[in-house]
C-alpha positions in Angstrom: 6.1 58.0 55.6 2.6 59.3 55.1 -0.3 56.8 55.9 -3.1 56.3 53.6 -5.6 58.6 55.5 -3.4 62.0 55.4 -2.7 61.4 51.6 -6.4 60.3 50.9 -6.7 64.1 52.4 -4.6 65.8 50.8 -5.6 64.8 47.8 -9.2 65.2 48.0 -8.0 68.9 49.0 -6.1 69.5 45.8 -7.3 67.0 42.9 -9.4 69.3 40.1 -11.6 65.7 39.5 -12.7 63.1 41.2 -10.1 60.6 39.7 -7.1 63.3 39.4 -3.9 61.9 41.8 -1.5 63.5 39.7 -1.7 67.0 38.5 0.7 69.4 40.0 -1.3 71.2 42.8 -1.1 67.2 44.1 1.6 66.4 43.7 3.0 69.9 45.5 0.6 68.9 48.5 2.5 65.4 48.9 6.0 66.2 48.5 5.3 69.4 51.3 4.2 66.7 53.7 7.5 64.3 52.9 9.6 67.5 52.8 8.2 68.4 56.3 8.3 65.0 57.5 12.4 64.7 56.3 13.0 68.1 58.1 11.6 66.5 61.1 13.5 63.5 60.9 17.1 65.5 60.1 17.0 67.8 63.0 17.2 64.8 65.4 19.7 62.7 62.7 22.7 65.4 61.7 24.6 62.4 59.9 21.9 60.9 58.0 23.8 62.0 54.2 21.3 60.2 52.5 18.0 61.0 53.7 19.5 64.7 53.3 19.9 64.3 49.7 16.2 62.5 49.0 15.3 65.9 50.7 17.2 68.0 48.5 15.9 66.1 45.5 12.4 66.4 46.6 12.7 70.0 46.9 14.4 70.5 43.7 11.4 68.6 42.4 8.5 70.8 44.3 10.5 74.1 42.7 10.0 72.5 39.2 6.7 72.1 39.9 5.9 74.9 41.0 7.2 77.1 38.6 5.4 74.8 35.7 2.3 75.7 38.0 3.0 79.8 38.0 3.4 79.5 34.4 0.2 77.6 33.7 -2.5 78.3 36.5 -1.6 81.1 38.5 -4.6 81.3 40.7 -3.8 77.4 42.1 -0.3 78.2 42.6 -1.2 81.2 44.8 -3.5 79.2 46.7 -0.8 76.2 47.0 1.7 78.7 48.2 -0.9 79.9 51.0 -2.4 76.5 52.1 1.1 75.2 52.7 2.8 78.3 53.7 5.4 78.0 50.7 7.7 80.8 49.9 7.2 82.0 46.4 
């Protein structure tokens, strides 16, 4: 679970306006951290079935984003890709 003062953060980091909480570069930056978090979590946990496939989906999810971002901005996916050490 990420607490209100990491995901304030991260999206002050990545929103292109002050009010923006959902455009892609976001929404990459908060499913990383869960991703991270659920890798975490499943190292220690080998029989947790279900948390492993919320991860799966959430990563499924991150590539569909990400590929709508190469196509549309390329210069904030690069930077997405470096800032959270994605492989592209």
């Amino acid at each position: 679970m990420i607490s209100r003062e990491v995901k304030t953060q991260l999206i002050g980091r990545h929103q292109k306006h002050k009010t923006d909480s959902g455009s892609s570069a976001v929404q990459i930056a908060l499913l990383t951290r869960r991703i991270n978090e659920l890798t975490e979590h499943l190292k220690t946990r080998d029989k947790d079935h279900l948390s492993r496939r919320g991860l799966l989906q959430m990563v499924g999810k991150r590539k569909r984003l990400l590929r709508y971002l190469k196509s549309h901005d390329l210069k904030i996916y690069e930077k997405v890709l470096q800032e959270h050490k994605i492989r592209g």
